[in-house]
N, C-alpha and C positions, 0 to 999 in steps of 0.2 A: 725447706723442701727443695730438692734439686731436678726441675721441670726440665730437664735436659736427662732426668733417668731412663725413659722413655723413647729416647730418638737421640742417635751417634751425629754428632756436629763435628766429628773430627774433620771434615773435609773443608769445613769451611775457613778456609784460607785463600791466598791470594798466589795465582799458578805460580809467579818468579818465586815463591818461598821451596817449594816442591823442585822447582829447577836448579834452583842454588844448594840445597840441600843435597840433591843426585850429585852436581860440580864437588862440592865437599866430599861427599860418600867416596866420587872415583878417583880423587888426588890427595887427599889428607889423611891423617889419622882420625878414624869418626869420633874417639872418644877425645880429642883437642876440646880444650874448653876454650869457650869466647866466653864474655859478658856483653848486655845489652841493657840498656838505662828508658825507661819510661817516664816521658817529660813532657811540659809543652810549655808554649811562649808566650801566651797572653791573654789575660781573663776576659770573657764574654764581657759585652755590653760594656767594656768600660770599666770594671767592677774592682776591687781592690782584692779580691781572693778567691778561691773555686775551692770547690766541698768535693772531697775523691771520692770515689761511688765505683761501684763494679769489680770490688777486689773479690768476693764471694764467686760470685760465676767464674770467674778467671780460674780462680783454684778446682774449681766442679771441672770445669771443662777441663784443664790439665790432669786431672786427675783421671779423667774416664777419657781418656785421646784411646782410641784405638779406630786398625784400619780394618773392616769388611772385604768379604772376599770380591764382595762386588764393587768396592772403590780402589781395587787393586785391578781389578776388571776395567775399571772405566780406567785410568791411569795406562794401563799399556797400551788403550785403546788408542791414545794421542800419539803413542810413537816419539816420544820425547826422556821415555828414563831405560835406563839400564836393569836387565832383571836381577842383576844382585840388587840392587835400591828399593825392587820392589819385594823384592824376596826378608830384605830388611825390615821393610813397613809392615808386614803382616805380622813380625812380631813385636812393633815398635811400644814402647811405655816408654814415658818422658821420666828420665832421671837425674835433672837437675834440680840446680836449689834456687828458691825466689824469697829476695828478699822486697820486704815492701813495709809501707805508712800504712801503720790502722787504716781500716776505713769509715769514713767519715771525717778524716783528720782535714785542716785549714791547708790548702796548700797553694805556695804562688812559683812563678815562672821561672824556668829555670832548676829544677829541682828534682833529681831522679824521685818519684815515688816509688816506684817498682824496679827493681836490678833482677833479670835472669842470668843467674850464671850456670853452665848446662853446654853437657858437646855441643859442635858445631852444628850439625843438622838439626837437634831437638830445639834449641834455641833459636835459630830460623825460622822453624813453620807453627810457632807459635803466637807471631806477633800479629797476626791481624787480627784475631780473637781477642785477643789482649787490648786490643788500641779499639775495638767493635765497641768492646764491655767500658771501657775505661770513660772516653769517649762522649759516648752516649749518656752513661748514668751520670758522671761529674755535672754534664753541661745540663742535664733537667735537673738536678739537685741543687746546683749554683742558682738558675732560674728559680726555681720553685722556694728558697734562701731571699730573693730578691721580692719575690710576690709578698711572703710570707711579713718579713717586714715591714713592706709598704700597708699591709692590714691594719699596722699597730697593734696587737691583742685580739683581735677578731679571726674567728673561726676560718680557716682555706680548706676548701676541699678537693681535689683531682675530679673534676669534670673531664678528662680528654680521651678516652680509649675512642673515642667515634672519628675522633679527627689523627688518633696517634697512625706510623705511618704503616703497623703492619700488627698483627699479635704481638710478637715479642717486645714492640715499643711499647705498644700498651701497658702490659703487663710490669717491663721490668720500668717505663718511664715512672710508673706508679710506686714502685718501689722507691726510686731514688729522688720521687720528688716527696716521698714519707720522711724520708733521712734527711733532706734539705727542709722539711721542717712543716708542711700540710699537716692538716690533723686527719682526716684520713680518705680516701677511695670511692669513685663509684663503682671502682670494677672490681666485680664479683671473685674471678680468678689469681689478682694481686692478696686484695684479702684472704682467700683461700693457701696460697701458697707461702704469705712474707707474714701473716697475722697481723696485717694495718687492719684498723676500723675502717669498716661502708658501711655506707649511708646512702640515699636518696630521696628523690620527691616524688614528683609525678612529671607526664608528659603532655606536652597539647594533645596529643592524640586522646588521652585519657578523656580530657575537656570532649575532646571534639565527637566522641562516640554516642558520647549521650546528645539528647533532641535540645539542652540548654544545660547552662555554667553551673546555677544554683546546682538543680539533679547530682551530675559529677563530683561537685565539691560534698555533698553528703553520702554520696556512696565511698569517698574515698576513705571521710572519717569516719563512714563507721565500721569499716575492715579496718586501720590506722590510727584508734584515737590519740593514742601514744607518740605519732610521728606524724603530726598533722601539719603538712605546710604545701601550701597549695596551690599550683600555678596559678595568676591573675591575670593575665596578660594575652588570652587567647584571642580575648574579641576588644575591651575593654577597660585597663588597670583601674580609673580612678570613677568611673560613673555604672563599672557592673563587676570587675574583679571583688575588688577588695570592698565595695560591700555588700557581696555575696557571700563572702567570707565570712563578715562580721556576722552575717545573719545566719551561720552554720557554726561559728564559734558562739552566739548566743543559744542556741539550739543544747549546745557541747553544753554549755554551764544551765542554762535549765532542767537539765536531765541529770546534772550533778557530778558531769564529768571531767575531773581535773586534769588534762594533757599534761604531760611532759614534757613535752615538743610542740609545739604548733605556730605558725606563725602562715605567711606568705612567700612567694618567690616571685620573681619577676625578671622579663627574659630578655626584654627590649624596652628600646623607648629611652627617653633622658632619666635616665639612670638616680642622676642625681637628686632629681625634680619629681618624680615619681617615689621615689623612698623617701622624701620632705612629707607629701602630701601625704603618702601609706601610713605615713610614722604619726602623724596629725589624727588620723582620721581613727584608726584603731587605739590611743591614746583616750581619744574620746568616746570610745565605745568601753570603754574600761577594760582593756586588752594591753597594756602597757610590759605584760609579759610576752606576747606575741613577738615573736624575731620574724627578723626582713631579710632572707635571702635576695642576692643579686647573680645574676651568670650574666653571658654572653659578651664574648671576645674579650674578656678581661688578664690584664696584667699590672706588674708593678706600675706604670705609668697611667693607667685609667683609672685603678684602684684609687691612688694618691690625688689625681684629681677630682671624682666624684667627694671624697672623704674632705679635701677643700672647699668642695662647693657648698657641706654641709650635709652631702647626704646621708642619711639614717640606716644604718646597715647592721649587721649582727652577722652574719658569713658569706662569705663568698666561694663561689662555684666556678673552679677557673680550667678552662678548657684545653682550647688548640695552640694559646699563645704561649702555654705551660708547656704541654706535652711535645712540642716541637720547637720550644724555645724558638719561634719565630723573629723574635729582632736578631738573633744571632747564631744561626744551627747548623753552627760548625763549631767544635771545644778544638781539636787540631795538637790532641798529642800524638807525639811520635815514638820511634823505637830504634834507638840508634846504638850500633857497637861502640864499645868505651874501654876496653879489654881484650886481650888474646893469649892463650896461654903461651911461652914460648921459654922453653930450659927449666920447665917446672915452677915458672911466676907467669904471674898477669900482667902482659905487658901494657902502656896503654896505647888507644889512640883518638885520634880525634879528626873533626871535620873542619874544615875551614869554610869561610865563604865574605862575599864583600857584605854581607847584610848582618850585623855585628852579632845580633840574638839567634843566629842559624849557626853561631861556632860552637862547640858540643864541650861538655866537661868530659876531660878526658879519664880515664881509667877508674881502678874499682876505688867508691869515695864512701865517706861516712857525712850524714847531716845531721846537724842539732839544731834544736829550737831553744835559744838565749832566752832568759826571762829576767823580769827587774827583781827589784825585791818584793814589791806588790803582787808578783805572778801575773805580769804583763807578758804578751811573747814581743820583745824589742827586734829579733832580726834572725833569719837563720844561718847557720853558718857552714858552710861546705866543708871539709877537709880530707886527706888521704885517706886509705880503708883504714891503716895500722898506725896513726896518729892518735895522740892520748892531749884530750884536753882539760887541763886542769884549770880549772876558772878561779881557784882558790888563792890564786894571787894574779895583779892585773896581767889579763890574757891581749896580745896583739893581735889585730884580724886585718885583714885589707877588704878595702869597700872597691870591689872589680871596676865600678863605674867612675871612680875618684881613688885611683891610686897611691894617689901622690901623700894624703892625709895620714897622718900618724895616731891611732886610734887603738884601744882597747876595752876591753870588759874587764869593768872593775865592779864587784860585790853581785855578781851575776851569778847561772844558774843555766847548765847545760842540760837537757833532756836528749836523747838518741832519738832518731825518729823513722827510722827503720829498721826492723825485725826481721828475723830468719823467718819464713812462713811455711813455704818447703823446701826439704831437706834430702834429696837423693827419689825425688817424685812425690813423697809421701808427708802429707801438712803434718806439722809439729806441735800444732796448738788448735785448741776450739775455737772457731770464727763466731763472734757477734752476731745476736739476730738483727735483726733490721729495726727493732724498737729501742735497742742497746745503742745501734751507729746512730739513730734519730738523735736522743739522750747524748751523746758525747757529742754530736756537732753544736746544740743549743748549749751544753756546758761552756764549750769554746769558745764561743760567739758570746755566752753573757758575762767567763771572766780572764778568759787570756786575751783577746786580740779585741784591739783596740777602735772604738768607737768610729774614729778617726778614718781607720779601714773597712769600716762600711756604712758610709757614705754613696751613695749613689754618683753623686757629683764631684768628679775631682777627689778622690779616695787617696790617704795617704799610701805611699808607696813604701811596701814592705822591705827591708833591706834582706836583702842574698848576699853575704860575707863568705869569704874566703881564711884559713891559714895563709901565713903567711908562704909553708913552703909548697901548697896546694897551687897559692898563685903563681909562683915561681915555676913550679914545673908544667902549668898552664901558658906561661910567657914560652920559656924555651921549645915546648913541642910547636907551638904556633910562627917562632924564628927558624927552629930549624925545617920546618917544611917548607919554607918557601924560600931557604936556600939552597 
């Protein structure tokens, strides 16, 4: 479902895109094609690889861009465009072609996932939407990748629409931390639009309505018997929650009723130390199928410690550290030109700069993902667009950071790894729903890429290889500009 059917986002961009776009309009050919490479420099938190998220919206919104009479209205209002420019945007539709990585695919630094290649103006004032969506869902899907692991096998759910920083983060944060790998949502409108599973419990308010705990927790189960898990922690966890509890689950099994679901939640407090004691004490009540949820302020790094301390846990409710990726919330990809049409080729270009990972690849390129014979992914490799890589006898790459080595792939296995998606405005293929891109990223992670690379601590580092005549004509643009 495309929650953008309903209300035009075309405008949201960034004014210099609209300004550069007018400059284009009144001195160039408007149908000149450029290209422009969607990339970034370096995984969140430390981490050995990021999960692409956001290719879906990206395409919705290029796809339904149109201008209103009244954002042509507000635009001459500024007194900044020429009325041919605006006379243009009223009947503008994006007619270029995007090439991009599935979504959901493993992908590290340095590495166009997304190419627009598309006139000069169209490809311009697309890029902040682009880099918004891209952005955004990679960096909770990476996070939500990180939590999910540190669970070990145990249940994660998206607790965070309360703390996410506006609706649309909520919403679409909920989505791409489903594709990084939660098993499903509290929020109503995620489930509704992407078809994650929700779930929830209950609230202290619920507790606190009634005149005492026991009350509460027996009105809950008997609207609930099926999803019975019940806050503990309002006044009390280990001398009035939880065995108020017990004496509302012995109630539940007196009357003969088998729950589903039912356990405890707990929202505060030593965490660790209170799900020991929960775990002990319902144990002995002969409740051993009873699960222990945990929330509050939890992430990859609380998780992994409670679960060392020994705490007793069955799923976790993970909030504001998820949906805001707070150790880290900035992903910080870009969108940079790499191409210019010029004599009927794409010329290339590139960026320089003294910070070595800010120099751009230049022009329109082709990447592959190398695999062992096991179906390891060993390194990916960058090369020209119209470069044909035959791996079937030992293929020579250059390692960009170690030049000097003499290296090849021998008994290997190239995969493409991006695809045409649209092709003159209009998608060319059916896009993945959101339980399809879950399903390919946990594929990924259980048999291409390596243990090794996700690591929390000191993660090996993926190699980004080069052709050899890629890096060649990467050396010379980068000599000759700065003679």
């Amino acid at each position: 479902m495309n929650i953008y059917s309903n209300r035009n986002i075309t405008m949201m961009m960034d004014l210099y895109e609209l300004t550069m776009a007018n400059g284009f309009f009144l001195t160039e050919d408007k149908d000149r094609k450029v290209a422009f490479d969607v990339f970034y420099r370096k995984n969140p938190d430390g981490g050995g690889f990021s999960i692409f998220a956001g290719l879906r919206q990206v395409i919705e919104y290029i796809e339904g861009m149109h201008f209103e009479k009244e954002d042509i209205d507000y635009l001459r209002s500024l007194n900044t465009f020429d009325e041919a420019f605006l006379k243009y945007l009223t009947e503008f539709k994006f007619t270029g072609d995007i090439y991009s990585f599935p979504e959901g695919t493993i992908m590290y630094p340095g590495e166009p996932v997304i190419t627009v290649v598309a006139p000069l103006a169209e490809a311009q004032m697309v890029e902040t939407e682009i880099l918004s969506q891209v952005n955004h869902q990679s960096l909770i899907a990476t996070k939500a990748r990180r939590i999910v692991k540190s669970a070990g096998g145990r249940a994660v759910s998206d607790f965070g629409a309360r703390r996410a920083h506006n609706n649309d983060a909520a919403i679409y944060g909920a989505r791409a931390a489903y594709i990084g790998g939660v098993n499903g949502t509290a929020t109503v409108s995620a489930g509704q639009y992407f078809n994650i599973p929700v779930g929830g419990t209950m609230a202290h308010s619920f507790v606190m309505f009634y005149n005492d705990e026991l009350t509460a927790f027996r009105k809950f189960a008997a609207i609930y018997p099926d999803n019975c898990i019940l806050l503990v922690d309002t006044y009390d966890v280990l001398h009035q929650g939880v065995p108020d509890a017990i004496k509302v689950f012995e109630e539940m099994r007196e009357k003969g009723i088998r729950s589903k679901n039912f356990g405890i939640r707990i929202d505060s407090g030593d965490l660790a130390y209170l799900t020991r004691k929960s775990r002990k004490m319902l144990d002995d009540a002969g409740f051993k199928d009873a699960k222990i949820v945990i929330s509050n302020s939890l992430d990859e790094y609380t998780i992994k410690s409670i679960l060392d301390q020994g705490g007793c846990v069955d799923s976790f409710g993970v909030g504001e550290r998820l949906i805001t990726s707070k150790s880290e919330p900035v992903f910080g990809a870009v969108y940079k030109l790499c191409a210019v049409e010029e004599d009927g080729r794409m010329s290339p270009r590139i960026k320089i700069s003294d910070t070595p990972e800010k120099i751009t690849n230049p022009g329109l390129k082709s990447v592959y993902r190398i695999y062992d014979e096991s179906g390891h992914a060993v390194a990916d490799l960058i090369t020209g667009a119209d470069e044909k890589v035959d791996l079937s006898k030992p293929y020579r790459f250059v390692d960009p950071e170690k030049p000097w080595k003499n290296r090849s792939f021998i008994g290997y296995t190239a995969k493409p790894m991006q695809k045409l998606i649209v092709s003159g405005g209009k998608r060319t293929c059916e896009l993945p729903d959101t339980r399809e891109i879950a399903e390919y990223v946990n594929d990924q992670l259980t048999n291409e890429i390596w243990d090794t690379e996700q690591r929390f601590e000191n993660p090996h580092k993926h190699y980004i290889d080069m052709s050899p005549d890629y890096y060649e004509m990467k050396m010379s643009m980068l000599y000759e500009k700065q003679h």
